[in-house]
Structures are given as C-alpha cells and as structure tokens.
C-alpha positions in Angstrom: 21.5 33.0 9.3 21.2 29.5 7.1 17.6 27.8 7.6 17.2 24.2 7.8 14.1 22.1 7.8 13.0 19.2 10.5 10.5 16.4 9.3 9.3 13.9 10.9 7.7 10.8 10.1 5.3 8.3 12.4 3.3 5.6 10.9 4.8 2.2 10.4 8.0 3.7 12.3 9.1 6.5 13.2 11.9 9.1 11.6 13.4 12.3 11.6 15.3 14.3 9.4 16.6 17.5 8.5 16.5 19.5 5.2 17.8 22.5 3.0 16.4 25.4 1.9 16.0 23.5 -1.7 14.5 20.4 -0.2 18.0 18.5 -0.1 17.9 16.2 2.6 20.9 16.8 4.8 20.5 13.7 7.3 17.7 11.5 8.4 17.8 8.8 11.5 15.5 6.4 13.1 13.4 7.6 16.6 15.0 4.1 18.0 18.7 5.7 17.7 17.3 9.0 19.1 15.1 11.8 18.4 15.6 16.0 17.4 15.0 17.9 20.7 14.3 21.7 20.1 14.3 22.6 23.4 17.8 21.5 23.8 19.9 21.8 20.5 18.1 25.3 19.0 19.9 27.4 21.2 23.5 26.3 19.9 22.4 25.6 16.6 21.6 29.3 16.1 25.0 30.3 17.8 26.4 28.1 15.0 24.3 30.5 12.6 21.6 27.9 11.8 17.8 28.1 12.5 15.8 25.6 12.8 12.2 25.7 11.2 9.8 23.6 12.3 6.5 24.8 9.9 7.1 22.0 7.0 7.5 18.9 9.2 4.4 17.3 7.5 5.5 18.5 4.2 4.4 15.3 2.1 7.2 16.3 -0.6 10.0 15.9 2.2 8.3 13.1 4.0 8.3 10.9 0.8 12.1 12.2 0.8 13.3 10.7 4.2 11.1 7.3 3.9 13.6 6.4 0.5 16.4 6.9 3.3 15.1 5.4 6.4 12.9 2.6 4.6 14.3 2.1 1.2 12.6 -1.1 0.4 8.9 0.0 2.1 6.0 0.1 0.0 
C-alpha cells in the first residue's frame, strides 16, 4: 500500500495539502475551495491502495512546503 501525507496549515489562512513519502508535495488547496475529510475519503482511498497518514500534519518542513504553493508572495 503507497503512503501519503496530509498537512495542514491555519494562521493567516488556512491550507491543506497532501505529500509523498520523500516530502514531494503532491497537491495543496485553499480551506475556502474545500477541506480533506478523513472520515469520508480514507475508506476509498485505501481501496485505491493509498493510506493516508495523518502523524506529520504540523511537520514545519512540509508546512513551509505548501505556504510557497498556496501563498507564494507571503512573508
């Protein structure tokens, strides 16, 4: 089974994102166009032969990661 990673971000807005095993982001998107729901999408995402790990969503490495994406021009 392949293991992604979900960050998320909340501060000055608020962002998601998913991640690789080697800390490649694989998508990021703004909480105002939706947010990841675990308790809904898990279940066919592991059909698919995907897990979803949620223990490095504060990882500081990957947040820093998703802000250049969601707010490229941030301080």
């Amino acid at each position: 089974m392949k293991k992604i990673y979900y960050v998320s971000y909340c501060d000055k807005f608020e962002g998601e994102g998913m991640f690789d095993a080697k800390g490649n982001l694989l998508d990021a998107w703004s909480r105002n166009d939706g947010d990841w729901r675990g308790e809904y999408f898990d279940g066919f995402m592991k059909k698919l032969g995907i897990e979803v790990d949620y223990s490095r969503s504060d990882d500081q490495n990957l947040v820093k990661k998703l802000l250049k994406v969601l707010d490229p021009y941030g301080d």
